[in-house]
C-alpha positions, 0 to 999 in steps of 0.5 A: 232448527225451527219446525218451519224445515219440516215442511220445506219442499223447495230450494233454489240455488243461483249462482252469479259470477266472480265476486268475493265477499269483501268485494261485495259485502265487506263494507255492510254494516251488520247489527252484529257489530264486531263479529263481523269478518267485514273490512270497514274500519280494519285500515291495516288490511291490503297489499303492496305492489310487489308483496316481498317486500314493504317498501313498495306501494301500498294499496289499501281496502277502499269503499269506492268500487264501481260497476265496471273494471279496467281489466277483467281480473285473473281467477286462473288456479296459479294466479288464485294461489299466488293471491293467496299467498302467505309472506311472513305474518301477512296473508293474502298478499298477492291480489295487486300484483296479480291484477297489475300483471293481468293488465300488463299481459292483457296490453301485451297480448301475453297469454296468445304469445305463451301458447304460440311458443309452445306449439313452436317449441312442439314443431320444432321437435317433431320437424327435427325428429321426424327429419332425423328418422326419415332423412335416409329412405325419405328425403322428400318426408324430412325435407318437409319436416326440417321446413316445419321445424324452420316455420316453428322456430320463426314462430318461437322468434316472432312471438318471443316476449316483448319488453315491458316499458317503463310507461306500459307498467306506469299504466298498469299500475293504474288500474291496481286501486280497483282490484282492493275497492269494495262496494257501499251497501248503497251500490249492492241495495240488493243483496246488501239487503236480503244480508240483513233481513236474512242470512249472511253466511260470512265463511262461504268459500269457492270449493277450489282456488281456481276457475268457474267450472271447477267450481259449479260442478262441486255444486252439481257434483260435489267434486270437480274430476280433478280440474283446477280450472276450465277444462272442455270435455263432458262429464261423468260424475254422479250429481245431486239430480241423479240422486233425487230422480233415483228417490223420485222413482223409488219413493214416489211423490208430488212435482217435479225432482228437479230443474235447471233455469237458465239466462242464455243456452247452452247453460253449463250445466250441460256438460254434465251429460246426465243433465243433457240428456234430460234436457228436455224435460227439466230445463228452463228459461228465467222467465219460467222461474218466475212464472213457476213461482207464481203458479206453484209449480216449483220444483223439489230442487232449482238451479239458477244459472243467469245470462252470460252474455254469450256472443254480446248477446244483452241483457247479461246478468252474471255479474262477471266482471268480464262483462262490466269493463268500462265500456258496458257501463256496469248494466249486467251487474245491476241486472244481476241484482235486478234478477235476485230482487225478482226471484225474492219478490215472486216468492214474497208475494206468494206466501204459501211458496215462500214458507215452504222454499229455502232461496241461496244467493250465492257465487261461483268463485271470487273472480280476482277480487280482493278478500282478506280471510284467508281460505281453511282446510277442507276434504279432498273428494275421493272422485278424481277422474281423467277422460282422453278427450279432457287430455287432449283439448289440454294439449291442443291448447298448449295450456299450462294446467295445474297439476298435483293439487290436492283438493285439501284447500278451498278458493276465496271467500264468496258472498252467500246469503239464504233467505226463507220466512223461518230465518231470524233477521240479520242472522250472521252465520260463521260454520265454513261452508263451501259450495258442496253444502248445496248437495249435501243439503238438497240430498238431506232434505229430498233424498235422505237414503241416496248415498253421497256423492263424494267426501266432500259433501259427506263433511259439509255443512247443511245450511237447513239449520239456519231455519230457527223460527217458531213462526214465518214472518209475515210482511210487514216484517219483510222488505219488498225490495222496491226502494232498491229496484228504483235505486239500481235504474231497474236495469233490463232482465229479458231480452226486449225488456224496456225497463232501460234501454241498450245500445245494441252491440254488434255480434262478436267473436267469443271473448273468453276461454268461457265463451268458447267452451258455451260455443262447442257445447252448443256445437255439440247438442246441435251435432248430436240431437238436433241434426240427428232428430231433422235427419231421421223425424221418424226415429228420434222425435218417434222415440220422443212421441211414444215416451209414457207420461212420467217415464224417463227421457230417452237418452239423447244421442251425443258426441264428444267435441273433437278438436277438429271440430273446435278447430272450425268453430274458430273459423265460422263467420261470428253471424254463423255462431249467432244462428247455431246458438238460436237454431239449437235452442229453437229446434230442441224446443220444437223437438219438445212441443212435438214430444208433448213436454208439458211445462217450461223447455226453453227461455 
């Protein structure tokens, strides 16, 4: 390590959305030549159709991805594993058949059809035995249960799998080729570029082969509670911003511990109840990212989550490929590239900010999309635990959740690129790395005597140590990014922004598992502190008035989303789920300007 770690006082972590390396970075042309684990020039790397067997069709890796998607490809833990299956010698095998059979359930509307069943099957269960137990003393009781049970086993009949035809599996074979296509650096001119002026790590793997939210809470947490995939509910465990608020109190010093910037509200990281509470004080929008960069007022620790395009509110700029299917003309996912070449260019201005920041791009999870290294062995987290709630909305859903993983095994291969003045150009950097890493090395670097939060970050590996110069580079030596931005039609960032314009959309229902749970969320933050703060201004926005400069935010008062309020989410008018969203977000930030909150509160 070079002496430029001694004097880093700020990391920012971004997190995009679904997309594995080979996707992304596999067609790079790296000084590095052969040492690089890429899929240019490895003609024998793909899949066929049906991965039993090598007489059905092959697709191999192409360089011909585009911006948009036929179909949002499947990411759940079961469809991760079977991607990632091993048959014979070959590894990775199941990615084709994966996504053919994602098409083929998203034509026949499959996954809707498997839950109606089940609570089918529970009707037809409870009816019979509630009628069985009843039928003596009270015939009215079972009478009605036999009815249920006779409407359960209508909706078991009615929403029975339907038969695939020859020509709905012609077309859904159609849309394998792009499952294995990977971008030209040209596509990617962003990121492709910070990889080769910076640090490329080229063994990043998601901490779990499953979901989104497992995967984010092992960068707050270092361990997903157990959750392979989506799971609703709050949680509990010990984070990264815990550990720095605790060595900020005992060891005081300049700035602020941490902050969480985010695109859209409700960020996900507001299921982690220690960063609601504290909301207030120590989130922000994107715009106030910059704008922190450029007056010095970076934070010890940032966390970067962008737009999801919540609701089809634009411009989203996750890069998940749900909302680059071919309708959307691939915009997020140029202005997903828009966001990381403005955060670098901010800090690359400003060169007394920059040689004192680490700045990682990285990914949540690999989204479905291709990748050839097949994922090692790591720790299990000794932190797994279940709440009632969590049980709960898994059986409401009639959801087939994983059970009796081991946690020993992490997902596919992300993209991640960390970028500082102190990191030679076109470093490539193969240590096995997973998203516990970011704790680890936040911890290592601010709050070296808070303990850690699980084994996992015990055992990762720090990516401080890429930090190997002597001297910072200096521009020239440093690319700006301008060539790039042009390239790219510098596509929209914030609302409102003229840079491109966009076909208006029209408010829509929540489109994704994912979108859901931002909706109950939102629910949830405006049931527990907004509505409580407008009933009683002389109780909460007293407490809020009264805090001492640099004393702890009081805990907001929170409840745990019950099914039935998820239940009447559903049925609300999506104009209504539009002005929850806008009236949360407006009202915590009046709540903040009344409190005298100095700094960034809300987008």
């Amino acid at each position: 390590m070079g002496p430029g770690v001694a004097g880093i006082e700020h990391v920012i972590v971004l997190v995009l959305e679904n997309r594995s390396f080979d996707h992304l970075l596999g067609h790079l042309d790296h000084p590095a030549g052969d040492a690089f684990d890429g899929t240019a020039g490895h003609p024998e790397l793909g899949n066929f159709l049906d991965p039993k067997t090598t007489t059905s069709t092959w697709y191999p890796v192409t360089d011909e991805a585009t911006y948009t998607f036929p179909v949002d490809p499947d990411h759940e833990h079961f469809a991760v594993l079977e991607q990632l299956r091993t048959i014979g010698d070959r590894r990775n095998t199941g990615f084709v058949a994966s996504y053919v059979h994602k098409a083929l359930d998203t034509d026949l509307n499959e996954n809707r059809r498997v839950m109606l069943r089940t609570w089918g099957r529970r009707l037809i269960v409870g009816g019979v035995g509630v009628g069985v137990l009843t039928w003596f003393w009270e015939p009215v009781v079972a009478g009605v249960a036999l009815v249920v049970a006779v409407l359960g086993l209508v909706g078991v009949v009615a929403t029975r799998s339907r038969r695939v035809t020859a020509a709905q599996e012609h077309q859904a074979e159609q849309v394998a080729p792009a499952i294995m296509a990977g971008f030209t650096p040209d596509k990617v001119p962003v990121l492709s570029t910070l990889a080769l002026e910076f640090a490329v790590c080229q063994c990043w793997f998601a901490s779990v082969p499953g979901e989104t939210w497992p995967n984010r809470n092992f960068f707050h947490s270092a361990t997903s509670s157990g959750s392979t995939d989506i799971e609703l509910g709050f949680y509990e465990d010990r984070t990264i911003f815990e550990n720095l608020d605790r060595e900020w109190r005992e060891r005081p010093r300049p700035g602020r511990a941490w902050h969480v910037y985010y695109g859209q509200f409700p960020p996900q990281v507001f299921f982690f109840t220690y960063v609601l509470e504290r909301s207030i004080d120590h989130t922000g929008g994107l715009q106030d990212l910059l704008d922190d960069i450029d007056h010095g007022r970076l934070p010890a620790y940032s966390f970067v989550e962008p737009h999801h395009g919540l609701l089809g509110r634009q411009p989203s700029c996750s890069q998940h490929p749900g909302n680059n299917l071919t309708a959307s003309r691939g915009v997020d996912f140029r202005s997903g590239e828009r966001l990381v070449a403005e955060i670098y260019r901010h800090l690359q201005q400003h060169p007394d900010v920059f040689d004192k920041t680490v700045f990682v791009v990285t990914y949540d999870e690999h989204g479905g999309t291709y990748d050839h290294h097949h994922p090692p062995h790591t720790v299990a987290p000794e932190s797994e635990h279940d709440t009632w709630s969590r049980r709960l909305m898994r059986w409401l859903s009639a959801r087939r959740y994983p059970a009796g993983f081991d946690f020993q095994r992490l997902g596919p291969r992300v993209p991640a690129v960390v970028i500082s003045p102190w990191i030679p150009r076109a470093t490539l950097d193969s240590t096995v790395r997973d998203h516990s890493g970011v704790p680890a090395t936040v911890r290592e670097l601010f709050a070296p005597t808070a303990g850690f939060l699980t084994r996992r970050d015990r055992h990762a590996a720090t990516f401080e140590s890429l930090l190997t110069l002597d001297q910072p580079r200096r521009a020239p030596e440093l690319p700006t990014l301008d060539d790039e931005l042009h390239a790219l039609g510098n596509p929209p960032l914030f609302p409102g922004d003229p840079s491109l314009p966009l076909d208006a959309p029209a408010p829509t229902a929540p489109s994704s598992a994912f979108d859901w749970q931002l909706v109950d969320l939102t629910h949830a933050i405006h049931a527990g502190t907004v509505a409580p703060a407008a009933q009683d201004p002389a109780g909460t926005r007293a407490a809020l008035h009264a805090r001492e400069p640099g004393a702890a935010t009081p805990a907001l008062r929170r409840r745990r989303i019950r099914p039935l309020r998820r239940q009447r989410l559903r049925a609300q008018d999506t104009s209504t789920l539009h002005q929850l969203l806008a009236d949360t977000e407006t009202a915590l930030g009046a709540m903040a300007a009344e409190a005298g909150v100095t700094g960034p509160t809300t987008p």
